[in-house]
C-alpha positions as CSV (number, residue, x, y, z in Angstrom):
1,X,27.5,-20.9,12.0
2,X,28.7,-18.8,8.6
3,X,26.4,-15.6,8.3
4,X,24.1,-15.5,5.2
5,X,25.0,-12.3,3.8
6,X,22.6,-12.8,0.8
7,X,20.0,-12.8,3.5
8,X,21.2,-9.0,4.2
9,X,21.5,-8.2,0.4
10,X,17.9,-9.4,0.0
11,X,16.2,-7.9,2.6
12,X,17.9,-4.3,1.8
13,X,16.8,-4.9,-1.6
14,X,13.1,-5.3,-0.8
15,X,13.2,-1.6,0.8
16,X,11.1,0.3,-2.4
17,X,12.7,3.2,-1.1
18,X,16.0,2.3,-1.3
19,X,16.9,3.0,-5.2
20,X,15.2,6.7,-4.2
21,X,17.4,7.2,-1.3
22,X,20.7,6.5,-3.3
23,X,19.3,8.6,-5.9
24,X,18.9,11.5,-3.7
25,X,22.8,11.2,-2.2
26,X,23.8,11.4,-5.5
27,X,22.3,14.4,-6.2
28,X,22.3,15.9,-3.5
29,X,26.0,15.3,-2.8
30,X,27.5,15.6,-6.1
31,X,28.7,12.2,-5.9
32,X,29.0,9.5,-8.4
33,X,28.5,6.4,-6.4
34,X,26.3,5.4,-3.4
35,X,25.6,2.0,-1.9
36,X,24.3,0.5,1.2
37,X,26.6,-1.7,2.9
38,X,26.7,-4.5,5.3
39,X,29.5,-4.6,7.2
40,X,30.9,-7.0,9.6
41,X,33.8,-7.7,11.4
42,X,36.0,-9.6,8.6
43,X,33.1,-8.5,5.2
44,X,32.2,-5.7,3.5
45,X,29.3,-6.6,0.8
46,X,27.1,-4.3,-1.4
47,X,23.3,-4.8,-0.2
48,X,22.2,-2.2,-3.2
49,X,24.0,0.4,-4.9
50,X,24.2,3.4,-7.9
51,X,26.9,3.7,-10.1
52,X,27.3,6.6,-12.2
53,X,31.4,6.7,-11.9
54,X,31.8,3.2,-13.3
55,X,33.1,2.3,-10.0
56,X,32.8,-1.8,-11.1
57,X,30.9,-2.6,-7.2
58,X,27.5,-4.4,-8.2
59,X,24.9,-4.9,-5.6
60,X,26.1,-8.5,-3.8
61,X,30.0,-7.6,-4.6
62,X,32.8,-7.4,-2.0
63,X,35.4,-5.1,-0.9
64,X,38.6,-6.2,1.2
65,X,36.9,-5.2,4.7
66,X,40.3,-3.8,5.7
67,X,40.8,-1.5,2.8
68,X,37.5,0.6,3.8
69,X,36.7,2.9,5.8
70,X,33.5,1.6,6.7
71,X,35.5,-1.1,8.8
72,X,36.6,1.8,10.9
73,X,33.1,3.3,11.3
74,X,32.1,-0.3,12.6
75,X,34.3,0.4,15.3
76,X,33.8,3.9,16.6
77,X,29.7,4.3,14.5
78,X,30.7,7.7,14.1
79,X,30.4,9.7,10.3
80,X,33.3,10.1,8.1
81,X,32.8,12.9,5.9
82,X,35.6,14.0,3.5
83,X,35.5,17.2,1.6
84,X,38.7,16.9,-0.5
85,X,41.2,13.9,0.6
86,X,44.2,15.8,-0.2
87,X,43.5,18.6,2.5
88,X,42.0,16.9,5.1
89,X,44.7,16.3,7.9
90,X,43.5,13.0,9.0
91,X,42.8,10.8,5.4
92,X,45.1,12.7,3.4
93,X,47.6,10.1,3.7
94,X,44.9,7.2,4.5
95,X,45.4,4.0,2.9
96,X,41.5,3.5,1.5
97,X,41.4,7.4,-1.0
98,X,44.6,6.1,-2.0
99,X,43.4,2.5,-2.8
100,X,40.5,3.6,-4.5
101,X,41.4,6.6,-5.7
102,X,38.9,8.9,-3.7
103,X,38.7,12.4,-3.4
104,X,35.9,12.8,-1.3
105,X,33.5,10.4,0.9
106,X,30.9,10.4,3.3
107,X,29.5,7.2,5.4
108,X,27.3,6.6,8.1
109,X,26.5,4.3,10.7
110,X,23.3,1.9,10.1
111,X,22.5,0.8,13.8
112,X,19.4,-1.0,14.8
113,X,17.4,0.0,17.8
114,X,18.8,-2.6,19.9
115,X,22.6,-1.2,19.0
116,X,23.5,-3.6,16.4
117,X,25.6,-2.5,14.0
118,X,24.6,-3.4,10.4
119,X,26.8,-1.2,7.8
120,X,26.8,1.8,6.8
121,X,25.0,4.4,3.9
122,X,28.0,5.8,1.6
123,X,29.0,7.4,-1.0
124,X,32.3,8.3,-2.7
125,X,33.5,10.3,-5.5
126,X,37.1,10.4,-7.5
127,X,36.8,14.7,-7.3
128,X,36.5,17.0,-4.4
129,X,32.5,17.5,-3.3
130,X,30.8,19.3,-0.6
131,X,29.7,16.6,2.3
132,X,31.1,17.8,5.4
133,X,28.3,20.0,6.3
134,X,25.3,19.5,9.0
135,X,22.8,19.7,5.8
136,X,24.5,16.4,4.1
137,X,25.1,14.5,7.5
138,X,21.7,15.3,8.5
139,X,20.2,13.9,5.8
140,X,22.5,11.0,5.1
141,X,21.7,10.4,9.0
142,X,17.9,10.7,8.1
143,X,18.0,7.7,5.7
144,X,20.2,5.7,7.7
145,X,17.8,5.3,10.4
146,X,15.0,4.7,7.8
147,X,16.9,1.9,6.6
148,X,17.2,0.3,10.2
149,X,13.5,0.9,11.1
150,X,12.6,-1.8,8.0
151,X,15.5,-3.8,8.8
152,X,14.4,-4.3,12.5
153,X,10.4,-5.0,10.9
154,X,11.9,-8.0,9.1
155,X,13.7,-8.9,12.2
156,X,10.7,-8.7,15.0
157,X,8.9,-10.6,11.8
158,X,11.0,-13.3,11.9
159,X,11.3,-13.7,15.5
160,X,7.6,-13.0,16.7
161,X,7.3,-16.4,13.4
162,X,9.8,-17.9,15.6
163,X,7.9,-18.0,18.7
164,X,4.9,-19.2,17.2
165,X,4.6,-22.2,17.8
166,X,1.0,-23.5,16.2
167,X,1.6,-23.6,12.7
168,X,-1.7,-22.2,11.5
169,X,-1.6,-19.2,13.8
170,X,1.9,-18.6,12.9
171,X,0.6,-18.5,9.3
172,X,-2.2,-15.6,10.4
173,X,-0.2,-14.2,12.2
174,X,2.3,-13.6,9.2
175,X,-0.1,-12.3,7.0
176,X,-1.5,-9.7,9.5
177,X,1.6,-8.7,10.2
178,X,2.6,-8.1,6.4
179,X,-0.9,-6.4,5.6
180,X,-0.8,-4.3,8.8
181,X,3.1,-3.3,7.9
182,X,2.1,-2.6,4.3
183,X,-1.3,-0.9,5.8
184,X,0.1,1.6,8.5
185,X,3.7,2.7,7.0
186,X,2.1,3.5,3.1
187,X,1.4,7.2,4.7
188,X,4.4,8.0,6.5
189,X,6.6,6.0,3.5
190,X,4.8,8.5,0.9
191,X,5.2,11.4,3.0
192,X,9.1,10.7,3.0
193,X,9.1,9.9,-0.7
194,X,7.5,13.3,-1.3
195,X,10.0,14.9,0.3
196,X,12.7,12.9,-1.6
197,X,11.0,14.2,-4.9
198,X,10.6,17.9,-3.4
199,X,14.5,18.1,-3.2
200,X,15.4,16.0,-6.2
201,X,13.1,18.7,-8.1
202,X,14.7,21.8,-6.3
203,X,18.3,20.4,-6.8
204,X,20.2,22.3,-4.4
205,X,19.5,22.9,-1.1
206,X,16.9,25.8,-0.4
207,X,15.3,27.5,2.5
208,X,12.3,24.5,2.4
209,X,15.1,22.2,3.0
210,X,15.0,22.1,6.8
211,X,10.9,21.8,6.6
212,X,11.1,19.0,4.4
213,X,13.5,17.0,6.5
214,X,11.7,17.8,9.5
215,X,8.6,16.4,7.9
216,X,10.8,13.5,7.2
217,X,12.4,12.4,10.1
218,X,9.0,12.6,12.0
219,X,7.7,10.5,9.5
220,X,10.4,8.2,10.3
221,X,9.8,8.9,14.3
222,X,6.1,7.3,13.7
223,X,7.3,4.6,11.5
224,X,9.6,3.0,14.3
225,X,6.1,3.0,17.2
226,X,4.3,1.7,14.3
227,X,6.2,-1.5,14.1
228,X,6.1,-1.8,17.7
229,X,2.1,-1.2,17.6
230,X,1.6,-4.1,14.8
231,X,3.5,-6.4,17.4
232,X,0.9,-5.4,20.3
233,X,-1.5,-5.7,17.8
234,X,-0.6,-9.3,16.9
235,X,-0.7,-9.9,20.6
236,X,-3.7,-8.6,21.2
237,X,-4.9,-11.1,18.7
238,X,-3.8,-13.9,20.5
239,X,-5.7,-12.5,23.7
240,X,-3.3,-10.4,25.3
241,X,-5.4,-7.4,23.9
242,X,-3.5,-3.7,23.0
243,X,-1.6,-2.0,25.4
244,X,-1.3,1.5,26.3
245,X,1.1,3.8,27.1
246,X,-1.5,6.5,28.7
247,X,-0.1,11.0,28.9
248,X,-2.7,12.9,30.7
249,X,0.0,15.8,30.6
250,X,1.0,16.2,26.7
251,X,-1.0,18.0,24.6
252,X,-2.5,15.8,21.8
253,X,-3.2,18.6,19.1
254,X,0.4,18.6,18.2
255,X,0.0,14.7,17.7
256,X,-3.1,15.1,15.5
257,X,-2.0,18.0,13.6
258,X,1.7,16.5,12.7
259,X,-0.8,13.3,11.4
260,X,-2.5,16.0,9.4
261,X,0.6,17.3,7.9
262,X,1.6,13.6,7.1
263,X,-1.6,12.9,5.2
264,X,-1.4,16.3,3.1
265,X,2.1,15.2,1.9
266,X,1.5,11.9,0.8
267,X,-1.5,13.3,-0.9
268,X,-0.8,16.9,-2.4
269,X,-3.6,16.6,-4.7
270,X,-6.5,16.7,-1.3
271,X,-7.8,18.9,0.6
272,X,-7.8,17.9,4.1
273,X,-9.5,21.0,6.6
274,X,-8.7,20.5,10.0
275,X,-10.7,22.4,13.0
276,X,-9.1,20.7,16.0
277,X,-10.2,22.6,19.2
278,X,-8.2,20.8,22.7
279,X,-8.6,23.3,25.4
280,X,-7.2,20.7,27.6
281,X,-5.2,17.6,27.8
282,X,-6.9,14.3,27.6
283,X,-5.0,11.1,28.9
284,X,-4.4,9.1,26.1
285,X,-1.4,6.8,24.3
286,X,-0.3,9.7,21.8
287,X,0.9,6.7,19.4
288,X,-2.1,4.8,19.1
289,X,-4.2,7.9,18.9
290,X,-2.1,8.6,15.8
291,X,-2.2,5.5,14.4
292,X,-6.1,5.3,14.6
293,X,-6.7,9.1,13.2
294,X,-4.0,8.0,10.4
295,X,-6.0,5.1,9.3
296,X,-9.3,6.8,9.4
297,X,-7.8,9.7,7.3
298,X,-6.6,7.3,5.0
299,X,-9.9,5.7,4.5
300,X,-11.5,9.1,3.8
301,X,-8.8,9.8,1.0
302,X,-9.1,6.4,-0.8
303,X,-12.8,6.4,-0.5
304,X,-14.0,10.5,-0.4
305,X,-14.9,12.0,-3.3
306,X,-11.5,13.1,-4.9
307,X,-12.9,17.0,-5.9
308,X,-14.4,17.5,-2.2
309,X,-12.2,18.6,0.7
310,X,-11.9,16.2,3.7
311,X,-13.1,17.4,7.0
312,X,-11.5,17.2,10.5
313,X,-13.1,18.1,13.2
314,X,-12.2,17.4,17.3
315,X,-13.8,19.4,20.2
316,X,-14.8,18.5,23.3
317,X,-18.6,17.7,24.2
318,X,-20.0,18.9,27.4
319,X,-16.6,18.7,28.3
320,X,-16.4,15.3,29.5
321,X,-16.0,13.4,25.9
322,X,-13.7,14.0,23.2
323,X,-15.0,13.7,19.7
324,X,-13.0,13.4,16.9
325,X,-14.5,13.2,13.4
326,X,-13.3,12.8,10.3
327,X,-15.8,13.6,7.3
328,X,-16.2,13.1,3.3
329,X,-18.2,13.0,0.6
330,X,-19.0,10.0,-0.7
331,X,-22.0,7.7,-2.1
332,X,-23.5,6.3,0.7
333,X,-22.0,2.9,2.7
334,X,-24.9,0.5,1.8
335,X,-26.6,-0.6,5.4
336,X,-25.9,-4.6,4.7
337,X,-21.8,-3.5,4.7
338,X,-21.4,-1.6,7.8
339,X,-21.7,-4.6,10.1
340,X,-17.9,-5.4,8.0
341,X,-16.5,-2.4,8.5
342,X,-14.6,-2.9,11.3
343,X,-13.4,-6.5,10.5
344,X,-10.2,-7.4,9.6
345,X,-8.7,-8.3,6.4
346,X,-12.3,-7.1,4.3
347,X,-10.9,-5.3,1.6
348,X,-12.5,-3.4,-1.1
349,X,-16.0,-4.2,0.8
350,X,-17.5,-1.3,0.1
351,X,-16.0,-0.5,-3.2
352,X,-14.8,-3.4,-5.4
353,X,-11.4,-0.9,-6.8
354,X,-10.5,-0.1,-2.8
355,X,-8.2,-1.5,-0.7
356,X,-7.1,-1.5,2.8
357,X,-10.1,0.1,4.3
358,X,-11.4,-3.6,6.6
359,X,-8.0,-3.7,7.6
360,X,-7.5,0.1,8.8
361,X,-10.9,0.6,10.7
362,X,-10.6,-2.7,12.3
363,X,-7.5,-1.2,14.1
364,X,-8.8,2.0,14.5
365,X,-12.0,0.4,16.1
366,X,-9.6,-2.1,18.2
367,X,-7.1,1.2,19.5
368,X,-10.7,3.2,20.4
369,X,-11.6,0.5,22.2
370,X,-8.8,0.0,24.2
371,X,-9.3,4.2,25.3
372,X,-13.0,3.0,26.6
373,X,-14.3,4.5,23.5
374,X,-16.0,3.8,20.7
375,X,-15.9,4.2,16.6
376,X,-19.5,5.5,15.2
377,X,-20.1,5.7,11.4
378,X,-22.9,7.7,9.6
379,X,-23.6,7.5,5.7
380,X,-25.8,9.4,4.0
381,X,-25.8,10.9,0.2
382,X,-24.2,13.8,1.4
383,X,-21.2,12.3,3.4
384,X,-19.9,10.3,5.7
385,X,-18.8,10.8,9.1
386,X,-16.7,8.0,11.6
387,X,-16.3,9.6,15.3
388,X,-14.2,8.8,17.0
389,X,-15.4,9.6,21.3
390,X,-14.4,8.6,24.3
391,X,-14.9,9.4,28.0
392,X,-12.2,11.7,29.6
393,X,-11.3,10.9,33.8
């Protein structure tokens, strides 16, 4: 059966962040040209791509597989990064610079979690340009494996469709999967995209540089147990309920404070003031716990008051419950809407201009209850508080 490479080309081309992640190669490189490639065995096609050489590839165009590099990084998935062709000692007399007429080049591997290679992220240049260099391949890395985190979404999509095998749950099941997707990644997708923006400002690469990747790739990190969360989550749907992958020994306040961080980058603009006092370990899934103080976060930001900081605060109480609270101002939550609160899929119930917030307590409320715990909400004129508290063994 012939592969559908359009199928590939399409599905890299829905990535929003894709046209921001070429951008920054460009820039950050030097370079000229930068594309996203699928590459197989005997084809080389152009999923998306930025061309400020006039290299003539348009997104959906082909390249003699043979005559790239990339074909050779399908075989070993190791980076090729070339400073200046004509002193390197192993591609200065390499067919592809010569074809092309390359001076410099950097590619790496795209691999999906399962080891399957899909292409690579490069970028090419007809003068000399510093890539060889940890900051670059770091980077260039970074993206890469954002790029296979959505490709693998659309790929557990399709298959977890595939299995279903009512047609009317399958179509549920589709659109919780799409809203939860679109629901859970928007923080750690902005979070990246500020960064992105932080070094396209700065230009060059500066002594924030590491912080900002860092931030980045942990953002990425939670993206990839996200994904696997929404497919629990679908199961749990179905009756299977959420499973848990329980730590009594690691600390959580890392976990909630790097959710923290997440939330002020995606929203520079907020205060968020955290008071997070653990004295000891509690035995939780670290993941899930994130996931659920992430969506309660983000339904303070979209429905606080926008001049009025955000409040964080998690203790213990009588040191056999944690509490976990997350507080804003706000009008009140009229009494005849909290019964909806934590029921799926009721957007803007509260406010008719807000989205997402049905959908992000309902699995907040669903994750609590799998700890043994429980969500409580109280709205008043002066703010509103959800708790989040459950029993510690």
């Amino acid at each position: 059966m012939a592969h559908d490479f359009q199928q590939d080309v399409d599905a890299v081309q829905r990535i929003g962040a894709v046209p921001t992640i070429l951008d920054v190669v460009c820039r950050a490189t030097g370079m000229g040209f930068a594309a996203v490639a699928r590459v197989t065995e005997d084809r080389w096609v152009a999923c998306q791509v930025l061309d400020n050489i006039g290299f003539g590839l348009p997104a959906g165009g082909e390249l003699k597989v043979e005559t790239t590099l990339c074909h050779e990084i399908r075989q070993h998935r190791q980076v090729i990064a070339i400073d200046n062709v004509a002193e390197d000692p192993v591609y200065s007399s390499h067919h592809t610079p010569q074809i092309y007429g390359l001076k410099s080049y950097i590619s790496v591997p795209i691999t999906m979690a399962d080891g399957r290679f899909f292409g690579t992220l490069c970028a090419i240049h007809p003068e000399p340009a510093q890539v060889n260099n940890p900051q670059v391949i770091g980077t260039l890395t970074l993206f890469a494996e954002l790029l296979a985190y959505h490709l693998e979404a659309e790929d557990k999509l399709a298959a977890a469709e595939t299995r279903a095998t009512d047609q009317q749950a399958n179509s549920d099941l589709r659109e919780q999967f799409i809203a939860v997707l679109g629901h859970d990644l928007r923080n750690p997708l902005a979070a990246i995209d500020g960064g992105a923006n932080i070094l396209l400002r700065e230009g060059a690469w500066t002594e924030k540089t590491p912080v900002i990747l860092r931030l980045m790739k942990n953002s990425v990190t939670r993206m990839s147990g996200l994904i696997d969360n929404v497919l629990d989550l679908a199961r749990s749907r179905l009756g299977g309920g959420i499973s848990l992958d329980l730590d009594a020994d690691r600390p959580l306040k890392p976990t909630l404070e790097q959710v923290v961080d997440e939330i002020r980058a995606a929203n520079p603009a907020r205060v968020i003031e955290a008071e997070i006092d653990l004295p000891r370990s509690a035995k939780v899934d670290h993941s899930r716990i994130a996931q659920m103080f992430s969506n309660l976060l983000g339904n303070a930001i979209t429905h606080g008051a926008d001049d009025q900081p955000i409040h964080v605060q998690v203790k213990l109480e009588d040191e056999a419950t944690l509490a976990l609270s997350v507080i804003n101002a706000s009008e009140p939550i009229p009494p005849e809407m909290m019964e909806h609160l934590f029921k799926a899929f009721h957007r803007g119930q509260v406010r008719s201009n807000a989205e997402g917030l049905g959908l992000g307590l309902y699995i907040a409320a669903q994750i609590a209850e799998a700890h043994g715990g429980k969500i409580d909400v109280h709205s008043d004129a002066e703010a509103t508080r959800f708790t989040f508290r459950m029993p510690l063994n």
